[in-house]
N, C-alpha and C positions, 0 to 999 in steps of 0.2 A: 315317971320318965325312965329311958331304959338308959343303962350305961355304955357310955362308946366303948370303955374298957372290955367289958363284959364280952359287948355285941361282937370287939372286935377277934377276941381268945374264941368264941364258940365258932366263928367264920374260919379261923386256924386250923378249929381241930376237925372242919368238917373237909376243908383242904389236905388235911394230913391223914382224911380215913382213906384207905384205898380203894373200898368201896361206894364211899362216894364218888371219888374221883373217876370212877369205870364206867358210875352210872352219867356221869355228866359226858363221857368221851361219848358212849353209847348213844346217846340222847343226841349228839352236834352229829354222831357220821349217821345216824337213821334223818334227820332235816334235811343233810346234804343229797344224799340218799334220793328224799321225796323229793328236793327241788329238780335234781337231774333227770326223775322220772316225771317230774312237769313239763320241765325245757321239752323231754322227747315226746310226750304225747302231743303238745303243740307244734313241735313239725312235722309230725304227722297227721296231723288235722290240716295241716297247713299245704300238705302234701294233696291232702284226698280232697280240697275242696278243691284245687285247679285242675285235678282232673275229673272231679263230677262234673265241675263248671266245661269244660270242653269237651263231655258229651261221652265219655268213661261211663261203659256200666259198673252197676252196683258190684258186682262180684269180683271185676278189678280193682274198682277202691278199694273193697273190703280185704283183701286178699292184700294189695300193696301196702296198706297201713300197719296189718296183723306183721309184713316180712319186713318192714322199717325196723317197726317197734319191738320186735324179737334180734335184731342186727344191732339194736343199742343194748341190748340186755335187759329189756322191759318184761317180765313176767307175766300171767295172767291176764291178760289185756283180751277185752270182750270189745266186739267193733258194732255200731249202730250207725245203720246210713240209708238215710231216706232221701227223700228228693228235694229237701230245703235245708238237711242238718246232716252235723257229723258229731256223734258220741264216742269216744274214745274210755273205758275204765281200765284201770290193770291194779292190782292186787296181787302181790308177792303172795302172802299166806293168809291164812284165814283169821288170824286175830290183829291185824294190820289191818290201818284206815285205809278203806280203797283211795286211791285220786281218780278224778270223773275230770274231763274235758269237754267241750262242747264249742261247734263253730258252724255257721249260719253259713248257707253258699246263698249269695245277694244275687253276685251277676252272674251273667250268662253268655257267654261271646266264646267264638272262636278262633282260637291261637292257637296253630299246631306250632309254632316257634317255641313258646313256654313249651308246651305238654312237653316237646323233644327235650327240652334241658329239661324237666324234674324227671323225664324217665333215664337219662343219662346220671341224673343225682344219685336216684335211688339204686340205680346197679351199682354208682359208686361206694354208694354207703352198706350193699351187699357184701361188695366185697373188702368191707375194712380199709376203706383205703381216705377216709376221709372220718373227723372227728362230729362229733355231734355239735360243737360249737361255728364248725366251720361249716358246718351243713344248713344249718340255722341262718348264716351268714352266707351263701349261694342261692338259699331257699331266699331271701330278703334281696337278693341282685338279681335273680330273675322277676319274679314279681313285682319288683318296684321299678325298671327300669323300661321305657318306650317301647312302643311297637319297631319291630324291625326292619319298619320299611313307610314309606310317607305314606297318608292318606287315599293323595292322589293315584299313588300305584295300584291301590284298592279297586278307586274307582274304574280305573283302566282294566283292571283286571274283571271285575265283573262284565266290563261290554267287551273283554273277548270270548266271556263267557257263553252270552247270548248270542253273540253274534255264532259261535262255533255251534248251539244248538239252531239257530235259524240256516244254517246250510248243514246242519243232519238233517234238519226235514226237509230238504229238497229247495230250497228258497235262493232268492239270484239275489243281486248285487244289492240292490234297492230293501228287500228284506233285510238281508245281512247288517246295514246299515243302519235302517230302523230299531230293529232288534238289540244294537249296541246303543244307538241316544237313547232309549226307553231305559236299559241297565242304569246308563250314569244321572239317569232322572229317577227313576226310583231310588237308586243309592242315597243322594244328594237328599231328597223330602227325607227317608226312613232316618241320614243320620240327623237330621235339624230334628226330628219327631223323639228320636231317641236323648239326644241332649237336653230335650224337654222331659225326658223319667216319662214318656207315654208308653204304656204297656205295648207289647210285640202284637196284638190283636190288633189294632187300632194300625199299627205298624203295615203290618199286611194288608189291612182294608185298603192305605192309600196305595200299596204300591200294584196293587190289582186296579184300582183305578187310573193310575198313572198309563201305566201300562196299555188297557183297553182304551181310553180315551184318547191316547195318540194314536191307535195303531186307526181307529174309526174316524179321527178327524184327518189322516190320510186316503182313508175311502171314501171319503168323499171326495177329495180334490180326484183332479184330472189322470194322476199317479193308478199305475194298474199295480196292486198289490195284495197280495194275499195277506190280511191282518189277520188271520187266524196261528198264520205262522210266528207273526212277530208276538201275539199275545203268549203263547204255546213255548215260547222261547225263554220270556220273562216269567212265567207261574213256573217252568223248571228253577230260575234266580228264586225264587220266592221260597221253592219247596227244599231248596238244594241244605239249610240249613237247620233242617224240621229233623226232631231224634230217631227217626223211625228203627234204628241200627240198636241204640242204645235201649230203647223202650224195647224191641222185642229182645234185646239180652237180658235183662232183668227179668222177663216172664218166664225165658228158658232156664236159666241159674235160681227160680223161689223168689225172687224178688219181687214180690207182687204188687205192696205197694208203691215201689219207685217204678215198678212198670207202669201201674195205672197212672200214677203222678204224670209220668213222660210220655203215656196215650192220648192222656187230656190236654196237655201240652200241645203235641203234635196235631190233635185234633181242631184246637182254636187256632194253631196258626193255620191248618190249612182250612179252617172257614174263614175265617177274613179275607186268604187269598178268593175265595171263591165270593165271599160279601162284594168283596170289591170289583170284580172281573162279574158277578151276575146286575151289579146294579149300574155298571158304565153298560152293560149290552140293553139293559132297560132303557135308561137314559135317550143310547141311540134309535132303539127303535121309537120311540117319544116322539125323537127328531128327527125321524122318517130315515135315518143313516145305513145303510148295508150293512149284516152282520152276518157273513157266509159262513159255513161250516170248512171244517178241514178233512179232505179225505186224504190220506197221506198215499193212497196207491200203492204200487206193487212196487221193490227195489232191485231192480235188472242187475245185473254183473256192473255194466257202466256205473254206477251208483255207487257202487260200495266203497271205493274208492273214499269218495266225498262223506261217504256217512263215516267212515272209521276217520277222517281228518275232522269234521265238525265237531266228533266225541272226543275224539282228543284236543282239539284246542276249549270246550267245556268242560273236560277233567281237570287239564291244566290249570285254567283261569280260575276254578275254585279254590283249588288245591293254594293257589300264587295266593288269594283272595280273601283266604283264612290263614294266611301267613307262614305256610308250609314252607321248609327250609329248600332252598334251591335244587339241592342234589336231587329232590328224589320227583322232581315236577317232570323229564324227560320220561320214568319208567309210571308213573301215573298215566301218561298219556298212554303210552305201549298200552298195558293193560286197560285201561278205558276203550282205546280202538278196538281191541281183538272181540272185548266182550260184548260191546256193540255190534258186530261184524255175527257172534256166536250167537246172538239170541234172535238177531234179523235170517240167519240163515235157519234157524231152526222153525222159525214162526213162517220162513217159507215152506219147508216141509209139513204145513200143517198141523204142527204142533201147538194145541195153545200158548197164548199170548204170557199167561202168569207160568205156563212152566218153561217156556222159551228162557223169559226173563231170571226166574230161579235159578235154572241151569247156569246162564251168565253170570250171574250172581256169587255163584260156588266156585264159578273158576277165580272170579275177582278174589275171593277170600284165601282159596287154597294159593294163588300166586302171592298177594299180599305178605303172607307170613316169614317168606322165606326174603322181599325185595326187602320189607323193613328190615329184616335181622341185615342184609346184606350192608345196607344206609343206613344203619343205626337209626332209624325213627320207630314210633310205634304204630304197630298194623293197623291203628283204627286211622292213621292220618293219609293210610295208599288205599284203604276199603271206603271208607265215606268218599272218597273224590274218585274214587274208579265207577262209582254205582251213580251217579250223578246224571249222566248224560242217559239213562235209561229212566230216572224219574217218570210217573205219569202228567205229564203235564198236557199232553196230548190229551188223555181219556177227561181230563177233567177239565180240560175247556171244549171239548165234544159233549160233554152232557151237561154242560150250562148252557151252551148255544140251546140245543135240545130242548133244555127248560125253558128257556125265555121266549121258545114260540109257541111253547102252551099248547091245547088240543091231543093229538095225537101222539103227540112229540114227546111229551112228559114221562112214560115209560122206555120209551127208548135212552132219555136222558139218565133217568135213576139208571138203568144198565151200566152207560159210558162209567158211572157213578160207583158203583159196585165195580166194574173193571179193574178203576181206579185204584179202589181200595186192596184188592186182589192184590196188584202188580207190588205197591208198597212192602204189601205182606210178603209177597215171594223173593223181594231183592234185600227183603231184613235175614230173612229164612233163611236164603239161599250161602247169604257172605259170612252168617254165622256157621253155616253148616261147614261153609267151606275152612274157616278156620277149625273146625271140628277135628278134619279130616288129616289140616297138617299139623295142629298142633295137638298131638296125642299125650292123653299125661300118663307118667311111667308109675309106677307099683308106689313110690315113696311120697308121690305129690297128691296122688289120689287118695294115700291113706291119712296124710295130711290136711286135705282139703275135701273132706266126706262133704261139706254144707257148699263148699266153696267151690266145687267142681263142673268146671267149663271155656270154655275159649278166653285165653287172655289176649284183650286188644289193647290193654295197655297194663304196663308193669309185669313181674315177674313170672316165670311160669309156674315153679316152686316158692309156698310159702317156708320159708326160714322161721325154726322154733331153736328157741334157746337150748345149749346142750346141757344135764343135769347132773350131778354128780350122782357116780353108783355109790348107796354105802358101803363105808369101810376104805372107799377107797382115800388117797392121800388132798 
């Protein structure tokens, strides 16, 4: 048996070595150390999953987590972000255990209300003006606290959505109308489908259905209406939240596989919308129903008017829809009109259709940079809702109709089809281009950001790296 006596003289003198005593301080401030570099990797995990979650390319995440976690005094820290995960490692020195992080992005919705508060965090935490304990605890009151606005505002807002794209195409009072009950019926199915955990595919099949099966059981009744326009209205609601902005930044910044991730993404949401919208036009022709094509005609001076008012009450109503903070819904609209207004004049000068739209595009983005820095939001919240009202929604209910009459029809369908795909490509292209143009990076952020260099639409411009002591010095 051991001696208390004994045990307790050798526990004295190993208190009374001073070298023990250095080694145990060293030991308690290197724990405290690792824990404070736990605390900030997790909110920076926590940071980058709500804006991957809200549609943040990969080289914004990567870039905003790398200038958190350099602005807490996190060292060495390697960033890993793909399109379901966030790795976070930092490693002071080489004979030190690294710490590794890791966080799962689940959902997928969008809130430009959050996005705007964690990009207002993170410039606060740039600039030293906030603790890492109390960031932690702003990061947990954003995220944990309600939407910023009831339901039902939601659903209002998307049928001013539709309705503002059912009079860009030319459509009267009756369209208009249709085109807003269609919004808050497909709203209504999608959120009861979504409370049920049914995947976004299935999502979209019903609301293409929804959609085409009212506008055709109005063509039939006595009612003179063009259902091409109201379907045309609603597959823009359908498409208006699909990545196509985000997925082609991640291809232009090396991010190839969150690119392809958010290709395939966008890819299955817009077949369901088409699943849905080709098999209500099957349906109808079954049941002997009219299913007429849409020529959208030529847009005289008279017109233009009502097309840059229709684009702007559908920039808006997204823009309101995804919970964009109020200030910046008026100059959304502005830019949505103009660019609308720029791509229809251009397409009348015979320019094609996908570089009409490009062009537009580029203006949306070069204006964007400078309206967010003005409203403190971040560009990707005035660039995704300024391009909206130029979606293809048109071309790709022209080559379903196309397709479902079979025969001849079938190649001209796949064209509308291809169109389609074209115009998407050019108004991803165009609004990253245009961020390209204003936001230029300067000699210190480029030499900074060698992997990481490209348009930031959300978070900083400059990644922030710890400053290191020269030797010798005090």
């Amino acid at each position: 048996m051991v001696d208390p006596v004994k045990e307790n003289e050798g526990r004295g003198r190993q208190e009374r070595d001073p070298d023990t005593r250095e080694l145990t301080h060293l030991a308690a401030i290197r724990e405290a150390q690792q824990r404070e570099i736990a605390l900030g990797l997790d909110l920076c995990l926590r940071i980058g999953e709500l804006l991957l979650s809200s549609g943040a390319g990969a080289a914004d995440v990567s870039a905003t987590m790398q200038s958190v976690a350099a602005s807490l005094g996190i060292r060495g820290v390697d960033v890993d972000v793909t399109f379901t995960s966030l790795q976070l490692t930092a490693q002071g020195a080489p004979d030190e255990p690294p710490v590794v992080g890791n966080r799962q992005v689940l959902r997928r919705a969008l809130d430009y209300d959050q996005l705007t508060s964690v990009d207002h965090l993170v410039r606060t935490l740039l600039r030293k003006e906030v603790t890492l304990r109390d960031a932690r605890a702003e990061m947990g009151r954003i995220t944990s606290t309600g939407r910023s606005r009831p339901r039902w505002a939601v659903t209002v807002a998307w049928a001013v959505m539709c309705a503002g794209v059912g009079l860009q195409l030319g459509g009267d009072a009756t369209v208009v109308g249709l085109a807003a009950l269609a919004a808050v019926l497909i709203d209504r199915v999608q959120l009861r489908m979504q409370r049920r955990r049914l995947p976004s595919f299935y999502q979209q099949v019903a609301g293409g259905l929804v959609a085409t099966l009212l506008a055709l059981a109005v063509a039939a009744s006595p009612l003179d209406v063009n259902v091409s326009k109201v379907v045309t209205a609603n597959i823009i609601m359908l498409l208006a939240g699909v990545g196509f902005v985000g997925a082609l930044q991640d291809a232009l910044t090396g991010y190839y596989v969150t690119a392809s991730a958010r290709l395939m993404e966008a890819f299955l949401a817009t077949a369901g919308i088409i699943a849905g919208v080709s098999g209500a036009l099957s349906l109808g022709g079954l049941l002997g129903l009219p299913t007429p094509q849409l020529n959208p005609g030529s847009y005289s001076l008279q017109t233009v008017g009502m097309l840059a008012l229709g684009s702007a009450l559908a920039a808006a109503g997204f823009a309101y829809a995804s919970y964009a903070p109020r200030r910046v819904l008026a100059p959304i609209a502005v830019i949505a009109a103009v660019a609308i207004v720029i791509s229809r004049t251009l397409g009348a000068a015979d320019l094609a259709r996908a570089w009409s739209v490009a062009l537009a595009a580029t203006f949306v983005g070069l204006v964007a940079y400078h309206v967010a820095a003005r409203l403190r939001v971040p560009p990707l919240v005035v660039v995704v809702s300024g391009v909206v009202p130029m979606l293809p929604g048109l071309s790709i209910y022209t080559g379903l109709a196309l397709l479902s009459e079979g025969d001849g029809s079938v190649s001209a369908g796949l064209l509308a089809m291809v169109g389609a795909v074209s115009v998407a490509i050019a108004l991803s292209s165009g609004v990253i281009l245009g961020e390209y143009i204003a936001q230029p990076l300067g000699r210190e952020a480029s030499r900074l950001e060698q992997r990481l260099s490209g348009p930031r639409l959300v978070g900083p411009l400059k990644v922030v790296r710890p400053h290191r002591r020269r030797r010798g010095s005090a």
